[in-house]
Structure formats: structure tokens, C-alpha cells
C-alpha beads as a LAMMPS data file, in Angstrom:
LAMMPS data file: protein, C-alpha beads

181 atoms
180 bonds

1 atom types
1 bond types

-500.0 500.0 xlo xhi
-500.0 500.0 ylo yhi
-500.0 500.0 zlo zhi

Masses

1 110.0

Atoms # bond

1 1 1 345.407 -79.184 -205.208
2 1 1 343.673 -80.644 -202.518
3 1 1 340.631 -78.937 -200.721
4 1 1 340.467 -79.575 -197.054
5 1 1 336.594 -78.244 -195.180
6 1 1 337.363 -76.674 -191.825
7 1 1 334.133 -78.445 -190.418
8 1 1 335.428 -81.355 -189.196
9 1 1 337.819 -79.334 -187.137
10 1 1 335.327 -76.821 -185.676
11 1 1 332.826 -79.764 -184.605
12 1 1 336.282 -81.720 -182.842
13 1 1 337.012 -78.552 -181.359
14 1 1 333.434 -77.360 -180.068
15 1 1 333.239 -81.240 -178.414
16 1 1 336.408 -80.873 -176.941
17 1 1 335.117 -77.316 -175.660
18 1 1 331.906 -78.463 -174.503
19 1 1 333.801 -81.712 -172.896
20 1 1 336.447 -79.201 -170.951
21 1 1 333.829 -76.411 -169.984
22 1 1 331.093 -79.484 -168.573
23 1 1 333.948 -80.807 -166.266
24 1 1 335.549 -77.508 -165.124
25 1 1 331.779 -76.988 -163.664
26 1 1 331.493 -80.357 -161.916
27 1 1 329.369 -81.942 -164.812
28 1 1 329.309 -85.186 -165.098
29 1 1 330.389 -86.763 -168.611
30 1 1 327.640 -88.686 -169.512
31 1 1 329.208 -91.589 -171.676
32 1 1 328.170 -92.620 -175.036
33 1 1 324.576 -93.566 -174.483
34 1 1 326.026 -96.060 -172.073
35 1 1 328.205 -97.647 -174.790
36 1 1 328.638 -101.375 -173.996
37 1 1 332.779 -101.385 -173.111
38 1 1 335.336 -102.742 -175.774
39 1 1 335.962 -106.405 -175.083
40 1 1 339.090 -108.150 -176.105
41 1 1 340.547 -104.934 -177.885
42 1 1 337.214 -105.000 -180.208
43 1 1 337.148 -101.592 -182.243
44 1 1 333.055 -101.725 -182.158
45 1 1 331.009 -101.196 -179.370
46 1 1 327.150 -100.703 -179.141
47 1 1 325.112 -97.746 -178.252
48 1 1 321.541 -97.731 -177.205
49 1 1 319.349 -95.309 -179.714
50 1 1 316.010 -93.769 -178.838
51 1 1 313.423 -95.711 -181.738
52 1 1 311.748 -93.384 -184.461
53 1 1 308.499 -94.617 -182.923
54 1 1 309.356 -93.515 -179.502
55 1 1 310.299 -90.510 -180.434
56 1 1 307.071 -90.176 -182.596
57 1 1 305.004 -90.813 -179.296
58 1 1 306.884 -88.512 -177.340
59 1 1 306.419 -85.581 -180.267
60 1 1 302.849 -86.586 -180.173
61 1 1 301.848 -86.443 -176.516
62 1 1 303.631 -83.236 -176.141
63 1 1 301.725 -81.520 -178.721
64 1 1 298.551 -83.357 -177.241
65 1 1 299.785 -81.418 -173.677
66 1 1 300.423 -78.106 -175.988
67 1 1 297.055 -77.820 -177.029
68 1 1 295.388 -78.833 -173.776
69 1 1 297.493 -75.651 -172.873
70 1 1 296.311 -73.722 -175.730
71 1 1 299.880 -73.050 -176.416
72 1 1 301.689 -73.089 -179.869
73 1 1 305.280 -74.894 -179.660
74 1 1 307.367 -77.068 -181.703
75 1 1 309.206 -80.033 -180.550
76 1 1 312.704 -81.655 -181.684
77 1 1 314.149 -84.313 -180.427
78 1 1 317.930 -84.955 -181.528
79 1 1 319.869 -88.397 -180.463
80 1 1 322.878 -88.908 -178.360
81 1 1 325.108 -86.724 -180.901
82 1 1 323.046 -83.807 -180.897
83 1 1 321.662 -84.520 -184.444
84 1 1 318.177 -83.953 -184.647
85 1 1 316.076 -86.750 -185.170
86 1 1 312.184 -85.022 -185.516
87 1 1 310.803 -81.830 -185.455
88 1 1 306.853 -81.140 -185.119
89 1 1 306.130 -77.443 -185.402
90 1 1 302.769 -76.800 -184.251
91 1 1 299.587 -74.640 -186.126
92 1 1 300.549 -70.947 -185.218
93 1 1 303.894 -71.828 -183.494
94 1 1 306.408 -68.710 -184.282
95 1 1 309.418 -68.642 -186.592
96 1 1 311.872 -68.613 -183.652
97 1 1 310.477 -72.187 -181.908
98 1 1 312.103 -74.692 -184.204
99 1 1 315.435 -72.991 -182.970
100 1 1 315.039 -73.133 -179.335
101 1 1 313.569 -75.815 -179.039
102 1 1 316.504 -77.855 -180.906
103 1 1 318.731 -75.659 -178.868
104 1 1 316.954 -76.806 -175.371
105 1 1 317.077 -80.759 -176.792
106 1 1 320.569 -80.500 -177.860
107 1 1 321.512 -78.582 -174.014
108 1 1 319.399 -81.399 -172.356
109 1 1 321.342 -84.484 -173.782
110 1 1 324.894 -82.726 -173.782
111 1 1 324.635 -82.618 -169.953
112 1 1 322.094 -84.974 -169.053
113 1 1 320.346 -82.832 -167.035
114 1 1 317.089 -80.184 -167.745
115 1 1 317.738 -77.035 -169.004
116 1 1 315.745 -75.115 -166.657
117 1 1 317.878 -76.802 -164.186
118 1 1 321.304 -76.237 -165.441
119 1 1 320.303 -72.776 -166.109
120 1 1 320.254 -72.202 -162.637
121 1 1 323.637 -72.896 -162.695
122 1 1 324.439 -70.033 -165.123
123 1 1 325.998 -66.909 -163.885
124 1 1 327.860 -63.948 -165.673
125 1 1 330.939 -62.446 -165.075
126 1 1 333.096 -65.009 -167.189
127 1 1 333.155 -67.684 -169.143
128 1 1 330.736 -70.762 -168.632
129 1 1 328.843 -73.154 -170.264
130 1 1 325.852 -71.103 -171.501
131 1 1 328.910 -69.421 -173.933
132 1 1 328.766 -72.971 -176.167
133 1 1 328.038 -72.765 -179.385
134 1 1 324.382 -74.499 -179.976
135 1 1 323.470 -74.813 -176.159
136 1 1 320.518 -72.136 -174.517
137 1 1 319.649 -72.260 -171.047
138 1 1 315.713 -71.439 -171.001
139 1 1 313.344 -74.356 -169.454
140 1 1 311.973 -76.865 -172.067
141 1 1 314.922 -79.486 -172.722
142 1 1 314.441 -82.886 -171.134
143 1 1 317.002 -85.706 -171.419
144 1 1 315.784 -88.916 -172.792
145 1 1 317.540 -91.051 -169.940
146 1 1 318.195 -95.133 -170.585
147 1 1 319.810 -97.117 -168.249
148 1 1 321.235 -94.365 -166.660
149 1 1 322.567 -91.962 -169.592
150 1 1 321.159 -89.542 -171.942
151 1 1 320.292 -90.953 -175.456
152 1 1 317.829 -88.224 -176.683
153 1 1 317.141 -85.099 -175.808
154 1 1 313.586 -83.320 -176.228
155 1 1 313.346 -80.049 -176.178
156 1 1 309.776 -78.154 -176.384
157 1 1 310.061 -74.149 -177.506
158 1 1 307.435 -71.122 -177.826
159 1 1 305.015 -71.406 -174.844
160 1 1 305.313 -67.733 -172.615
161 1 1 307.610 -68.981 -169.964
162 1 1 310.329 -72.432 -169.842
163 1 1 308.523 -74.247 -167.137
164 1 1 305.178 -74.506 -169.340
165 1 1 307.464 -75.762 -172.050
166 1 1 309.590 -77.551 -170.071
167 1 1 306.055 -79.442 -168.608
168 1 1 305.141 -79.772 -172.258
169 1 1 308.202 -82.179 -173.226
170 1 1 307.946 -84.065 -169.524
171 1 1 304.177 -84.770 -170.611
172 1 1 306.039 -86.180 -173.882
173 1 1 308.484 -88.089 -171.880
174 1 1 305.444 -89.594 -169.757
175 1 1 304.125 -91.888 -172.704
176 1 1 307.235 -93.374 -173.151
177 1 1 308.332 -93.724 -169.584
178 1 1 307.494 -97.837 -169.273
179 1 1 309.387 -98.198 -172.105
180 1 1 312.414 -97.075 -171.541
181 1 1 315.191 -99.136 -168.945

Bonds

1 1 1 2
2 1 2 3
3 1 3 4
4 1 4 5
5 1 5 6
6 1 6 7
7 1 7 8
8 1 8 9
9 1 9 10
10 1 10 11
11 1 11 12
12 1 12 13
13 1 13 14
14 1 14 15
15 1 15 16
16 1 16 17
17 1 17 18
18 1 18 19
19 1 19 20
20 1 20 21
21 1 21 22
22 1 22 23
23 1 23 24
24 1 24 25
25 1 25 26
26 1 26 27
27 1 27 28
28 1 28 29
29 1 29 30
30 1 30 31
31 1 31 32
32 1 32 33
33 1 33 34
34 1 34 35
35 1 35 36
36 1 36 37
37 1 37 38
38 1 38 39
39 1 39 40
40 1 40 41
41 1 41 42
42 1 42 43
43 1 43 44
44 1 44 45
45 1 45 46
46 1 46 47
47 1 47 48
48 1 48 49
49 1 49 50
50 1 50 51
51 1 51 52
52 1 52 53
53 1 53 54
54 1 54 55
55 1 55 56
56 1 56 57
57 1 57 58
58 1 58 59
59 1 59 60
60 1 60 61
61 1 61 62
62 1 62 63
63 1 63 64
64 1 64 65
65 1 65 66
66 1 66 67
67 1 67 68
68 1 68 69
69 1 69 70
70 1 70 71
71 1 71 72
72 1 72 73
73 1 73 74
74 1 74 75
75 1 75 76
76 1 76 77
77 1 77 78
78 1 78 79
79 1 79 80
80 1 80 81
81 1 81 82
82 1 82 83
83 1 83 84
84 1 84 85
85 1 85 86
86 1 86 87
87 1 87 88
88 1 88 89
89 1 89 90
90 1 90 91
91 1 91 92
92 1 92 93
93 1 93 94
94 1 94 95
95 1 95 96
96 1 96 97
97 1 97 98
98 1 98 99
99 1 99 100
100 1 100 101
101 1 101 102
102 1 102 103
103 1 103 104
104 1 104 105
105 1 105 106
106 1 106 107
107 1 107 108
108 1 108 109
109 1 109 110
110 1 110 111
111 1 111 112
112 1 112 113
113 1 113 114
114 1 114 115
115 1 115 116
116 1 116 117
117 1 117 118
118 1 118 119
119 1 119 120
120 1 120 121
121 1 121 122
122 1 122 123
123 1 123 124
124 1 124 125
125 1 125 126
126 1 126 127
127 1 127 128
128 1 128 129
129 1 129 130
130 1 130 131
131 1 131 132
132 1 132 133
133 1 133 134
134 1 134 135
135 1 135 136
136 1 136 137
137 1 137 138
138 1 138 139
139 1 139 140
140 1 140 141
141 1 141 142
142 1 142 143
143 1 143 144
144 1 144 145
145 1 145 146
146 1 146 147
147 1 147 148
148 1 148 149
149 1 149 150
150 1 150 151
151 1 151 152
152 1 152 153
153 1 153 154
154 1 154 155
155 1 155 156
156 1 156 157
157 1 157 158
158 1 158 159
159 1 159 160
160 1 160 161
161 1 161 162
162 1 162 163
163 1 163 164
164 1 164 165
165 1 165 166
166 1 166 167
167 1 167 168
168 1 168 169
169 1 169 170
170 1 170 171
171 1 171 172
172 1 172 173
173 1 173 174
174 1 174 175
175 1 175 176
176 1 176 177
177 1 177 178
178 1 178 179
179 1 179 180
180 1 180 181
């Protein structure tokens, strides 16, 4: 008897969600990191990944801004696919940070865009994007941009309000800035 795991089928089927509900609202498809195009019919192509020391001195100068802020957050930053790459959960940050905050990162590189600014975007009376599975629409998810696509997302939870978290993980974003093309 074979065994068969419906996962693979429910993460196909929430991309292909998120992909139809981003371009029924006029997002832009951000493609893979800016994947370098298939040459020649080659079955490889390269991707650009945020380092584990950039990410380190984003987490870093965030929770520097955090505490110059008095506030208690976490940070996580995931990569291109959504997988989550760090996580720094600050002295006294709640139970319920690690959560949004991966939420926000995950939001920010899906669309390439902030999440305080696609949540303005966000109305009710039917279906929309804020109805996929992993996404929230609260301020404090940053897109880690390289030559002109998401690769990393950074999202910042547990200050009182989503544009003091949302400052938190630009602050973050600042020490890498030069580095990034």
C-alpha cells in the first residue's frame, strides 16, 4: 500500500492561490528572486539569496532600534520561498510576536511590497488577499529588495502599533542597505 502526504498538494495549491488572488488585484508577480533566465533550454537557473550574515545584521540593528524604543519585539526573516531563515525574540517580547512577525516577513516578500502598505489595500466585503493562508496585513514586514525583486522578507512583531514595528525592521534594513544591488 502506498502512503501519499496531502502536503505537497496544499502548498501547490496555496501558491497557485496566492499567485491568482496577487494578480486579480493588480499585483505584480515578483519573479524568482530575479532568477537569471534559462539559456539554451538549461533546466538550472540561479537565484540571488539574502547571506546568513546579512540577515544576522539586519536582526541585530533592529533589535538595537527596539530597545532604543524600549519596545519588546521579535524579528524573522524568511527567504524568497517564505521559509524562515532567523528568528530573534527579544527579553520580554510576548508569546504571540514570533507569529506575526513571520507572518508580516512572509506578506512582505510574497508581494514585494510593505505590509502596512498593502494593508491599505485590504477591504471587506469579499474575498481578497488578506484571506491567504500565512499572510497578515498589520505594519512591520519589509521586503528585502535586490536588483529589483524581493529575496527576503523581514518582518518585526509586538511593538503597540505597525508603524513602530514596521520602523523597527526599516532600521534593520538600513545596515544592510550598501550592500545590497
Amino acid at each position: 500500500m502506498t502512503v501519499r502526504s496531502a502536503r505537497p498538494r496544499l502548498v501547490v495549491g496555496s501558491l497557485a492561490g496566492l499567485a491568482i488572488m496577487a494578480g486579480t488585484l493588480g499585483f505584480a508577480a515578483a519573479s524568482p528572486a530575479q532568477a537569471a533566465p534559462a539559456k539554451n533550454g538549461q533546466a538550472v537557473v540561479q537565484t540571488d539569496v539574502l547571506s546568513a550574515d546579512a540577515a544576522l545584521t539586519i536582526a541585530d540593528a533592529a533589535m538595537k532600534e527596539a530597545a532604543r524604543r524600549k519596545q519588546r519585539v521579535t524579528v524573522v526573516i524568511v527567504d524568497r520561498s517564505g521559509v524562515t531563515r532567523l528568528v530573534l525574540k527579544g527579553d520580554g517580547a510576548g508569546p504571540q510576536t514570533e507569529e506575526s512577525a513571520r507572518r508580516k516577513a512572509f506578506t512582505a516578500v510574497s508581494f514585494g511590497k510593505t505590509t502596512s502598505e498593502l494593508g491599505k489595500g485590504v477591504t471587506g466585503g469579499g474575498p481578497n488577499i488578506a484571506d491567504i493562508p500565512g499572510t497578515l496585513f498589520l505594519g512591520g514586514g519589509v521586503p528585502v529588495v535586490s536588483g529589483g525583486a524581493p529575496v527576503a522578507g523581514v518582518g518585526v512583531g509586538g511593538a503597540p502599533s505597525g508603524d513602530i514595528d514596521e520602523a523597527i525592521a526599516q532600521e534593520g534594513l538600513k545596515a544592510v542597505a550598501g550592500r545590497l544591488r
